[in-house]
N, C-alpha and C positions, 0 to 999 in steps of 0.2 A: 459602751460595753454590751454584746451578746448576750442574751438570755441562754443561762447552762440548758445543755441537748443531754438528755441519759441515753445511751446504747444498752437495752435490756438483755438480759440472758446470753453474754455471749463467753466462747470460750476463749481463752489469752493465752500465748506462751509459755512454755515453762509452769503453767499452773494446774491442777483437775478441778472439777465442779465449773459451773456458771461464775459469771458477774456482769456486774453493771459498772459501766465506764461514763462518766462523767465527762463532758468538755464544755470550756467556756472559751470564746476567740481563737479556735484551732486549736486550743490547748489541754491536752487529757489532767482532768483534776484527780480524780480519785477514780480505783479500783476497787471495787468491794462484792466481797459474796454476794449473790442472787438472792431477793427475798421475795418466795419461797425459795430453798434449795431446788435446782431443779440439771436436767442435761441439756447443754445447746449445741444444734444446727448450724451453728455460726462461728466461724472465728476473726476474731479483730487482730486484726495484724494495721502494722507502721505503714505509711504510703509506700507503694513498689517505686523505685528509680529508674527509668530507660533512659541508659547512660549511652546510647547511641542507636537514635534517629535520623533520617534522612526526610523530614516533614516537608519541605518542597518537593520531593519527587513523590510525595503519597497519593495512592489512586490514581497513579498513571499505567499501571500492568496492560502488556499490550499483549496481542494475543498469538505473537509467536514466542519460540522459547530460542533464547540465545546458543551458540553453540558453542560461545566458547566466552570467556572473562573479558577479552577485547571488543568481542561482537555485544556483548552488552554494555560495554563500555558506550560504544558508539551508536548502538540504540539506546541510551539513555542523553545521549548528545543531541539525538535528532529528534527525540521528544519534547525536550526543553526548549528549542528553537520558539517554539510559541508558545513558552511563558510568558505571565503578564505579571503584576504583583495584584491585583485581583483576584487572578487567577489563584497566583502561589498562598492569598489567604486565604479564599473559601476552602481549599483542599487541608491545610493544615489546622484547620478551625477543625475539620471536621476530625481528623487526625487526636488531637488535641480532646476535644468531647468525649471521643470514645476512651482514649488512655481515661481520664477521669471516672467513666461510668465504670473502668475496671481496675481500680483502683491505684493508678500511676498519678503521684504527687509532685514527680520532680522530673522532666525528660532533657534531655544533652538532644540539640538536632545542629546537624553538619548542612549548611546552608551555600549552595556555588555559590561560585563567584570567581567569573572567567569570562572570556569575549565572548560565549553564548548566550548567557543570561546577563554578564552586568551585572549591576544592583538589583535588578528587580527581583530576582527572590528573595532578598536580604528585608528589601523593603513590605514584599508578602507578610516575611516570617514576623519581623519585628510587628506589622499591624495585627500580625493574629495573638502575638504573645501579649501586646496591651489586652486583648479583649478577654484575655482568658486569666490575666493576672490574679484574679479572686480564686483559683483554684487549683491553678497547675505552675510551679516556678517552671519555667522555661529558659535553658539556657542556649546561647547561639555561638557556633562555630561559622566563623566565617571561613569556608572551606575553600582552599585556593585548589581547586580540581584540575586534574589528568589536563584539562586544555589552557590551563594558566600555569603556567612553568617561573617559580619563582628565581631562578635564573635570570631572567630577562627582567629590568626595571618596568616595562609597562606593567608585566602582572604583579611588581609589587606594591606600585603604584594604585592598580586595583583593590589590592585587600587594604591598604592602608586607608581610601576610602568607606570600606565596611566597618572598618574601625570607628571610624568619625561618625558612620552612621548608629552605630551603639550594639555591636559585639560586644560579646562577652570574653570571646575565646578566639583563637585563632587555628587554622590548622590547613594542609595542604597532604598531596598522595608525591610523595618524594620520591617513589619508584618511577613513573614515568618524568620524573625531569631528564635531559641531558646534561645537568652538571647535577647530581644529588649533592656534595657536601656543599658548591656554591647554594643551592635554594634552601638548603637546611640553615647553614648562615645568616641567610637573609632574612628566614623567617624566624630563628632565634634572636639575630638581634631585633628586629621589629616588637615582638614580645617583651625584649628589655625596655627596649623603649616607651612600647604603650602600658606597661605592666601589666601584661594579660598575660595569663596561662593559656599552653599550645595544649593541642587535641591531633596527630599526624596520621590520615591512614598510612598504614606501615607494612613492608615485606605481606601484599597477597598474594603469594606464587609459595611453591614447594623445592625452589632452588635454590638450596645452600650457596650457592657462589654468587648468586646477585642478593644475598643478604644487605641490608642499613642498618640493623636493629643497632649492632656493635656500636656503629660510626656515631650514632644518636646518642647512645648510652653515653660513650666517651665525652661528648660534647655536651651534654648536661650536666654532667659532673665539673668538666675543666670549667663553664659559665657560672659553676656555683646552682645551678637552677632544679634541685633535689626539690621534689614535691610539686612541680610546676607543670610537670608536664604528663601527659597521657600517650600510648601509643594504640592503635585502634586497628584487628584485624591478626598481624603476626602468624599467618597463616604454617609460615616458614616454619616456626617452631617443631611442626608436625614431621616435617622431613631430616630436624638434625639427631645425631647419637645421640645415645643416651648425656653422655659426658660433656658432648657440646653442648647440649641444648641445658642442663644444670648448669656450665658457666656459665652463659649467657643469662641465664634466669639469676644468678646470685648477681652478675652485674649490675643486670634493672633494680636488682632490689638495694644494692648501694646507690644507684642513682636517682631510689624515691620513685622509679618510673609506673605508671598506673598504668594497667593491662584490659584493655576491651577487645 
């Protein structure tokens, strides 16, 4: 057991005046007025969540600017090329340190995993989360990305790999498949079967007519899979009526679907 830490003077939610916060093993014991009475500088707040990360690509910012969502798409392909898992840990370690010096306790990072990297980011990510375990839960999406089309059995072959190697999550960009409901399938059932909860970048474009969000909603509901799943991006949202884009938002919210 931990020798109890007091946190002096500080201010808390919902309260006025100072206090002193107590923890023993991570765990806040007691709140109590400040003795003296006094005003603080400081507010204690619950750890921040960054519910989506991309920790293997952190600190690679290259010094032109894309011009367009594909051209960075594919500068982000051609950077990766010489990833290492090495590599992918020092940068997510450091990634990782910083979230904590600013107060992030819990971070969600979408990890590739497709015929440019392979494993090895998977294998980066997972060595930096063992090291940081004492201070940041770290969860991992093993992300079946733009150039792993879950269509085709070799890339689902690949993420099923990431699985064994110890994801937490699963999740894939279903707008660039060429068959979206076969890869959504595939990656649904895959999910039933490893019992992991999906994470999908989903609809980043502003074109109502190549929408999936519907198609996703519908298929989590018909698998029963309310609360399982996350959708991440839904850029789309910004471009429907008012009246479309409220059904659509009452759907996810029958299908439990969580919104990043």
């Amino acid at each position: 057991m931990q020798d109890e830490v007091i946190i002096k003077s500080v201010a808390v939610p919902d309260r006025s005046g100072a206090f002193s916060v107590s923890l023993r093993d991570g765990v806040v014991g007691t709140i109590r007025p400040a003795e003296p009475a006094s005003e603080s500088a400081w507010l204690a707040l619950p750890g921040f969540a960054n519910l989506h990360a991309h920790a293997d690509r952190a600190y690679t910012v290259q010094s032109f600017r894309p011009r367009s969502f594909a051209d960075a798409l594919a500068a982000a392909a051609s950077a990766r090329t010489g990833f290492t898992a090495v590599d992918v840990e020092a940068r997510a370690m450091r990634l990782f340190d910083r979230s904590v010096a600013h107060g992030v306790t819990r971070i969600r990072t979408h990890t590739d995993v497709d015929p440019v990297v392979e494993l090895r980011s998977m294998e980066g990510i997972l060595a930096a989360k063992r090291r940081v375990a004492a201070s940041i839960d770290v969860e991992i999406v093993a992300f079946s990305s733009s150039r792993n089309d879950l269509a085709e059995s070799t890339a689902l072959a690949r993420l099923e790999r990431a699985i064994d190697a110890g994801a937490d999550l699963i999740g894939a960009s279903l707008n660039s498949s060429a068959d979206p409901p076969r890869a959504l399938a595939a990656l649904l059932d895959l999910a039933e079967r490893a019992d992991l909860p999906v994470d999908i970048h989903l609809d980043e474009h502003l074109e109502p007519g190549k929408m999936l969000t519907g198609l996703v909603a519908d298929a989590v509901i018909a698998r029963r899979l309310q609360g399982r799943v996350t959708l991440s991006h839904l850029c789309v949202l910004a471009a429907l009526e008012d009246k479309a884009a409220a059904a659509l938002i009452d759907k996810l919210a029958r299908a439990e679907i969580g919104v990043v």
